[in-house]
BADOFI-740750 format. One line per 10 residues: their letters; for each residue x, y, z of N, C-alpha, C. Coordinates in Angstrom, 2 decimals. Layout:
REM BADOFI-740750
A	X Y Z X Y Z X Y Z  ... $
REM end
This chain:
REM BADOFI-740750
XXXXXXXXXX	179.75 94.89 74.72 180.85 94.79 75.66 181.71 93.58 75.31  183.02 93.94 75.26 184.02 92.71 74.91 184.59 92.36 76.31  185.10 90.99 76.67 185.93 90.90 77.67 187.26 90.93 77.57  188.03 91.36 78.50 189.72 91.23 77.81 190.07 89.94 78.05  190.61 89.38 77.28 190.92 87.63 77.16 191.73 87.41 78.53  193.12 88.25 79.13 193.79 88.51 79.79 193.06 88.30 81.03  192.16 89.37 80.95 191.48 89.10 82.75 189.98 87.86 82.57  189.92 87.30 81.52 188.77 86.51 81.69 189.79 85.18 81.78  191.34 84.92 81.49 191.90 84.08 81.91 192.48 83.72 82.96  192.83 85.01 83.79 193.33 84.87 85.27 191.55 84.60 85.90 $
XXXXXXXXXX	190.71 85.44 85.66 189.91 84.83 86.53 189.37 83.42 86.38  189.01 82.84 85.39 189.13 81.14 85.18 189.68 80.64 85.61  191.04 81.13 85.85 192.34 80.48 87.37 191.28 80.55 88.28  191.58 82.01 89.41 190.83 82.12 90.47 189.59 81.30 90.80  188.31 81.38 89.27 187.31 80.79 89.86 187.66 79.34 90.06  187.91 78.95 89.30 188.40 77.04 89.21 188.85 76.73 90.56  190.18 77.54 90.63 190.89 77.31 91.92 190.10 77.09 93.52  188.86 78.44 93.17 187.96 78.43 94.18 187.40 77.37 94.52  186.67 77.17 93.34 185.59 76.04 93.55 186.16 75.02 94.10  187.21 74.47 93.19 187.69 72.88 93.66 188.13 73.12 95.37 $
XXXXXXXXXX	188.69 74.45 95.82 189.04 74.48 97.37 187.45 74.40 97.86  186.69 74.94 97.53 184.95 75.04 97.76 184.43 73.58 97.75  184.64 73.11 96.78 184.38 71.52 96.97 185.20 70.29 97.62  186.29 70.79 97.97 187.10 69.53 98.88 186.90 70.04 100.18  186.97 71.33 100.51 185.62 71.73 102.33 184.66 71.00 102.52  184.03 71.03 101.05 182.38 70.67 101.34 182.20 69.23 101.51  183.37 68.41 101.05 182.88 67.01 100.97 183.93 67.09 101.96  184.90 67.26 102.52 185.91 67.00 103.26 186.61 66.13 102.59  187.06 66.15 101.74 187.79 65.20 100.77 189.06 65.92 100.33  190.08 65.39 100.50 191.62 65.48 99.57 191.58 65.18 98.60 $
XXXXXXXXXX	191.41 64.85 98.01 191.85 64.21 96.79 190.90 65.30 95.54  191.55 66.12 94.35 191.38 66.81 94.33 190.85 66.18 92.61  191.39 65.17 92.29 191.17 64.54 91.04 189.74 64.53 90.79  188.85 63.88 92.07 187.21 63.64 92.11 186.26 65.00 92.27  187.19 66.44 91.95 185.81 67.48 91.79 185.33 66.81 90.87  183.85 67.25 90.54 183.21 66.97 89.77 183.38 67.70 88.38  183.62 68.07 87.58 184.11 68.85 86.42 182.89 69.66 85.81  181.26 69.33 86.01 180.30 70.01 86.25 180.18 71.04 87.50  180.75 70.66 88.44 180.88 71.87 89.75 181.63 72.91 89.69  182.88 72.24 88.82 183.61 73.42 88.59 182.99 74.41 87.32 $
XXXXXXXXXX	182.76 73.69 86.04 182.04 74.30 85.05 180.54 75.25 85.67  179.79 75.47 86.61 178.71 75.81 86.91 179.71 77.07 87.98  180.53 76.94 88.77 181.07 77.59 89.52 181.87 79.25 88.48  182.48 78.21 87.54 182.89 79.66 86.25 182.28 80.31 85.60  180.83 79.39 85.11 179.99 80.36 84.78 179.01 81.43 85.18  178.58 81.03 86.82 178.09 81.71 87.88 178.62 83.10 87.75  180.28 82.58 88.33 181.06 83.48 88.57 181.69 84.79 87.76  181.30 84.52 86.19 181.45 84.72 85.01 180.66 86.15 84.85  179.23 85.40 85.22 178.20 85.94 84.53 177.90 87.20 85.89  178.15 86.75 86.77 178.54 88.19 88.13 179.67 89.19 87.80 $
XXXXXXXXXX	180.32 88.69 87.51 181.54 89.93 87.35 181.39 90.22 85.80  180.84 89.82 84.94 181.34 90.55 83.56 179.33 91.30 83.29  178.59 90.57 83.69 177.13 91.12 83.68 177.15 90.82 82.11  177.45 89.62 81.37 176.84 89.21 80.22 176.21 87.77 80.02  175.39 87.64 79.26 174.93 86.27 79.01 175.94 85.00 78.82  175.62 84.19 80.14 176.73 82.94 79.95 175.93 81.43 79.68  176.26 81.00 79.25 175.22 79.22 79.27 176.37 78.26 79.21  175.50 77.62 80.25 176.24 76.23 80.40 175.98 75.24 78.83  177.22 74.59 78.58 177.11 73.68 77.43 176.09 73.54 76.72  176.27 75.09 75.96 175.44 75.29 74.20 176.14 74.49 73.39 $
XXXXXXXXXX	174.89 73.84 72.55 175.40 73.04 71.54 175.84 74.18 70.23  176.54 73.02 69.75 177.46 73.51 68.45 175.82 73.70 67.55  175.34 73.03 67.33 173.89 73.78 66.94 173.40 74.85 67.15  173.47 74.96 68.30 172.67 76.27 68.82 173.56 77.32 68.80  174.65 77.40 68.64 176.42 78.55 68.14 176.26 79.05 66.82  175.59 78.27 66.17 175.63 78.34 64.84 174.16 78.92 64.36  173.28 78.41 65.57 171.96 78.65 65.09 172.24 80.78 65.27  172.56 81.12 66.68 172.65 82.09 67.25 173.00 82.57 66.49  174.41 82.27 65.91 175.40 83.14 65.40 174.56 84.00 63.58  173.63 83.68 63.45 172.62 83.56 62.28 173.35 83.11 60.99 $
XXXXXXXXXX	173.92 81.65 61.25 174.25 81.34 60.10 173.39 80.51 59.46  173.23 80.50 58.19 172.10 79.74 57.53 173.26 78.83 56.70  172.20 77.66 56.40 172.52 76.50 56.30 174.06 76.33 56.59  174.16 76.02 57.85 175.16 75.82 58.67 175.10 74.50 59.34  174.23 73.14 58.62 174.08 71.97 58.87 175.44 71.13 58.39  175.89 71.67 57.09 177.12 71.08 56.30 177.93 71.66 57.66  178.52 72.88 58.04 179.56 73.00 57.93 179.96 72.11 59.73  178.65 72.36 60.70 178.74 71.61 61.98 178.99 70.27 61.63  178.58 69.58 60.17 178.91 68.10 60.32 180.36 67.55 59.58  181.27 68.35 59.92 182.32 68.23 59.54 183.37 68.50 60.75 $
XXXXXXXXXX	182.81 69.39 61.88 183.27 69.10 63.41 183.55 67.84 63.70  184.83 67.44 64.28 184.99 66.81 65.55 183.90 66.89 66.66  183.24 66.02 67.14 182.37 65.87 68.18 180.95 65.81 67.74  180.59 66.22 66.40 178.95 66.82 65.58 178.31 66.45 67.00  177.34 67.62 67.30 176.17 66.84 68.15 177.15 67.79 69.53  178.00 67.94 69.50 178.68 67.82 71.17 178.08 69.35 71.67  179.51 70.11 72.90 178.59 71.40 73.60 179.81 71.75 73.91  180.25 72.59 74.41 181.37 73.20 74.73 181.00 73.46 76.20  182.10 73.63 77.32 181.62 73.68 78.30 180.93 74.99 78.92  181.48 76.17 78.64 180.80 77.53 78.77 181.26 78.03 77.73 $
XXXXXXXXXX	179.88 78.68 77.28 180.03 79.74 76.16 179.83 81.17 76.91  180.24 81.98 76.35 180.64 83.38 76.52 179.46 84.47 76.29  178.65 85.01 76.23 178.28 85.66 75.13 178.08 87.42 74.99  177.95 87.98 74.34 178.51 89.63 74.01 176.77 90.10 74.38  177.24 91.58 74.76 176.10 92.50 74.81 176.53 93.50 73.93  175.67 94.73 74.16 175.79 95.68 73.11 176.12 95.30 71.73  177.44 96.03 70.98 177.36 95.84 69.98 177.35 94.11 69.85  178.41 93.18 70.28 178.29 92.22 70.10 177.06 91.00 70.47  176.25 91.49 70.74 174.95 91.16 71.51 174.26 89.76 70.87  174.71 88.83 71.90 174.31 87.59 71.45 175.10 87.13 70.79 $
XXXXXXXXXX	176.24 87.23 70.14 177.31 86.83 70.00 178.35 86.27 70.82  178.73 84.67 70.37 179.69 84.10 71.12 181.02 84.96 71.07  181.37 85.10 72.35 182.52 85.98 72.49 183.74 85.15 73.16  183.26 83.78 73.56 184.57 83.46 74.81 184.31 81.74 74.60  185.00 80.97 74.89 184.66 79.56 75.20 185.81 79.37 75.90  184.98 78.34 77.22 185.86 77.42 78.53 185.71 76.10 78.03  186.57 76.03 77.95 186.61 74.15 78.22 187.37 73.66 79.28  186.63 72.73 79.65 187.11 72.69 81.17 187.50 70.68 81.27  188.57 70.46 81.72 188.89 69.08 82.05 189.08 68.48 83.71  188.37 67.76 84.10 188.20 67.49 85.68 190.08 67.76 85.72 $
XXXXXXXXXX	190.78 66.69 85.08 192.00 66.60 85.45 192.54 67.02 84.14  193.68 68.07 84.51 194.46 68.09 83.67 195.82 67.46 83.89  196.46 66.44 83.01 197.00 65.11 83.58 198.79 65.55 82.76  198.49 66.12 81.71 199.66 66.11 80.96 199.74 67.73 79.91  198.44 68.34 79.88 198.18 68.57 78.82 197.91 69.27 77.29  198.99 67.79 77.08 198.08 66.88 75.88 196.56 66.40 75.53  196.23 66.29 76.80 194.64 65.82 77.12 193.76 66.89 76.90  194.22 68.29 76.47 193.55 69.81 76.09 193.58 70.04 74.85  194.04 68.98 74.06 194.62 69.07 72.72 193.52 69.23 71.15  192.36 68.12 72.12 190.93 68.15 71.16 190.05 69.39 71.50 $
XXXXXXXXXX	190.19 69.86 72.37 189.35 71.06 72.78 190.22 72.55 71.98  191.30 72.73 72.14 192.08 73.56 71.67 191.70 73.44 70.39  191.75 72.54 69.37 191.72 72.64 68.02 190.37 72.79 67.70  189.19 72.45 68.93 187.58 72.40 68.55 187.37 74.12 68.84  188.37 74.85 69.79 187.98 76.02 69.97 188.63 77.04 68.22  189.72 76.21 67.87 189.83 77.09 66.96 188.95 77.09 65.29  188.35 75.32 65.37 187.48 75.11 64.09 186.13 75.89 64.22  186.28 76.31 65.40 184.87 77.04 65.89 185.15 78.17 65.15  186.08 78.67 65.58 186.05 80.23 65.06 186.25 80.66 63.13  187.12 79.83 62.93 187.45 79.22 61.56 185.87 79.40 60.50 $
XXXXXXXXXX	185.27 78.74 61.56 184.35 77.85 60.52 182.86 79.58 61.13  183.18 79.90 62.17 182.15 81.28 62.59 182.48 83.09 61.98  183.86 82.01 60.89 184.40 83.60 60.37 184.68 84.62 61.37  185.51 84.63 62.23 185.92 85.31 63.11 187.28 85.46 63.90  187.53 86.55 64.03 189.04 87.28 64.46 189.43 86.62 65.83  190.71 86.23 66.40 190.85 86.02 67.63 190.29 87.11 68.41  190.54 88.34 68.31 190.04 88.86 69.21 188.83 89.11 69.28  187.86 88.71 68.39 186.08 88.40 68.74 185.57 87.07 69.23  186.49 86.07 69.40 186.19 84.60 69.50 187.66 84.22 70.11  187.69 84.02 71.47 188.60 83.33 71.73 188.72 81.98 72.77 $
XXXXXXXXXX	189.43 81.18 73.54 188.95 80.34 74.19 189.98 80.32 75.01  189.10 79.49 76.21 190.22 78.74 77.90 189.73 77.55 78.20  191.35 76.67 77.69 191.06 75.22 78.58 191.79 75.36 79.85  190.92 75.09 80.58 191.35 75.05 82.10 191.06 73.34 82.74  191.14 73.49 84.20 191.03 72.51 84.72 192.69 71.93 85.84  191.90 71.15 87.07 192.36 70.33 88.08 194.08 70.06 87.90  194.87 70.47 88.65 196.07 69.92 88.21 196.67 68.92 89.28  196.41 67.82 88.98 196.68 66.41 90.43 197.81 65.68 89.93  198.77 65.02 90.59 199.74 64.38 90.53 200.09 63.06 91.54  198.64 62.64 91.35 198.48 61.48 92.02 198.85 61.69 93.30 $
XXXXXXXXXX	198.23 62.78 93.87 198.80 62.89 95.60 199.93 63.37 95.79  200.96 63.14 94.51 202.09 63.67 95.15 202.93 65.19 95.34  203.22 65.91 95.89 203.46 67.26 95.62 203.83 67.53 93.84  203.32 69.06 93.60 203.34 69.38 91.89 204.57 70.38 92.02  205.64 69.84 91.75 207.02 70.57 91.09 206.78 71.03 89.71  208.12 72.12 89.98 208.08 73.16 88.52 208.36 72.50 87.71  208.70 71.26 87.75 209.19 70.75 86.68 207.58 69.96 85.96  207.01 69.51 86.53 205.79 68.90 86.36 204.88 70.15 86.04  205.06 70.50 86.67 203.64 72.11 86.10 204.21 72.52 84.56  205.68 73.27 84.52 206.13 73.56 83.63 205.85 72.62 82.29 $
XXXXXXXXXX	205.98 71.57 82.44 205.56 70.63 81.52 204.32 70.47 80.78  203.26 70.28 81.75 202.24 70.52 81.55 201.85 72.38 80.41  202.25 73.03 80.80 201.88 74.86 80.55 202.81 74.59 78.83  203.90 73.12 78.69 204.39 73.65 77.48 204.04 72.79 76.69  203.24 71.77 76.79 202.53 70.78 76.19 201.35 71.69 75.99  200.74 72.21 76.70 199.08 73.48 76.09 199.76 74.48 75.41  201.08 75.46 75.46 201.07 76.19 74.82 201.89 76.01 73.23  202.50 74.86 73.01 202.74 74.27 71.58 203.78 73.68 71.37  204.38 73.27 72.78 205.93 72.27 72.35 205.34 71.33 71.62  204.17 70.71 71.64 203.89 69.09 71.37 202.36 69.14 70.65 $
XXXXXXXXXX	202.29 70.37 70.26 200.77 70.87 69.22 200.18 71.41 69.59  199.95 71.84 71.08 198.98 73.01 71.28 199.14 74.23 70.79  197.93 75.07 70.90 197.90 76.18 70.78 197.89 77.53 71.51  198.38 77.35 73.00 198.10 78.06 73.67 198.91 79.14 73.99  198.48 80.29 73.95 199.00 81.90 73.92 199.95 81.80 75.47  199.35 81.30 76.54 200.31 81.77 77.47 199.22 81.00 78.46  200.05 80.46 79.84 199.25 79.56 80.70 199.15 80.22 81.82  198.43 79.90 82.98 198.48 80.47 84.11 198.29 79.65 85.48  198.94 79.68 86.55 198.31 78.05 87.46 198.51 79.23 88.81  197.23 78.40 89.59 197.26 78.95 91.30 197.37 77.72 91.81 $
XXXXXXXXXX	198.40 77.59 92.58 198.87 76.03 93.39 198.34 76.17 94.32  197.38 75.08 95.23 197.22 74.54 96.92 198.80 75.12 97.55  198.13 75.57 99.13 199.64 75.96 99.79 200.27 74.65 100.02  199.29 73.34 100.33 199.95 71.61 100.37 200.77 71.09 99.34  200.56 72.49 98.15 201.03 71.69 96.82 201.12 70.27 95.87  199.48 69.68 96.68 198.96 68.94 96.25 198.29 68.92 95.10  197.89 70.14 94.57 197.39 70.29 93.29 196.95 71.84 93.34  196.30 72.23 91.96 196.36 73.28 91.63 195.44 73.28 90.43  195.20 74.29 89.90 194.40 75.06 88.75 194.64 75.56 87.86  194.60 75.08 86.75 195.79 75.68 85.84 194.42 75.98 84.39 $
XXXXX	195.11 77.17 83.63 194.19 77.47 82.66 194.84 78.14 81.24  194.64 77.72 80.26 196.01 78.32 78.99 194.82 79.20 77.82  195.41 80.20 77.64 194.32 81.34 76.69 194.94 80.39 75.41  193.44 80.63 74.22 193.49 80.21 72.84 192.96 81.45 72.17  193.87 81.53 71.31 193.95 82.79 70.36 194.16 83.23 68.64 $
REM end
């Protein structure tokens, strides 16, 4: 089973969006900067692994991607990554034919501030695939995450900014962005497909 990149990116909106409204109830807290970026990461993959019914894990190491993926001596090529040693925040993974195969990666940022700040994850989602011999459409990725503006209401002009800094005015790589705003318009959820 493949997921369509399309609906595994609007729902990464939705779930994100959820959680962080799920977690500023729960603590009674405004301020939307201090979710925890593990609450939200555990909340997408939950949520992930309910609606698509495939194997999801929280932050598999780049070891263990490589181990899975059955590549042999694949020690050289992980130590030439950005991060060696690191985890990605949710990995994806395929049933049936693709079975056990990484199919998806989230990367997730508590705050997304500008981003620019999605910029190392974007290029780690694409050395991934690069280096796993694989097609965008068998390996693709979502940086998501928190969109705060220091308290102050988030204008189109500020969101917009943000969605063209991830999708490649300023080096990203991102196919197309997506954001669900607070009705306070205090912040929001924003998430850009890599392809």
């Amino acid at each position: 089973m493949s997921i369509n990149s399309a609906d595994l990116l609007d729902n990464v909106v939705q779930f994100g969006f959820s959680a962080t409204n799920d977690y500023l109830r729960m603590s009674d807290d405004k301020n939307a900067s201090v979710v925890p970026e593990s609450w939200i990461q555990s909340e997408i993959a939950r949520l992930c692994w309910l609606k698509y019914d495939v194997p999801v894990c929280l932050e598999p190491t780049i070891h263990d991607i490589f181990y899975w993926a059955g590549r042999k001596n694949f020690h050289n090529e992980i130590n030439n990554l950005e991060r060696f040693g690191g985890r990605v925040d949710v990995g994806i993974f395929g049933k049936g034919e693709n079975n056990g195969h990484l199919t998806a990666i989230i990367e997730l940022k508590r705050v997304i501030w500008n981003g620019l700040d999605c910029i190392d994850d974007i290029k780690r989602i694409l050395l991934l695939r690069k280096k796993l011999n694989r097609e965008p459409s068998d390996l693709y990725g979502v940086v998501a995450g928190v969109v705060w503006n220091n308290g102050n209401p988030i204008d189109g002009i500020y969101r917009e900014s943000i969605s063209n800094n991830l999708k490649g005015e300023m080096g990203g790589n991102a196919e197309r962005a997506l954001y669900k705003e607070a009705d306070n318009k205090l912040y929001g959820f924003m998430a850009a497909l890599i392809q």
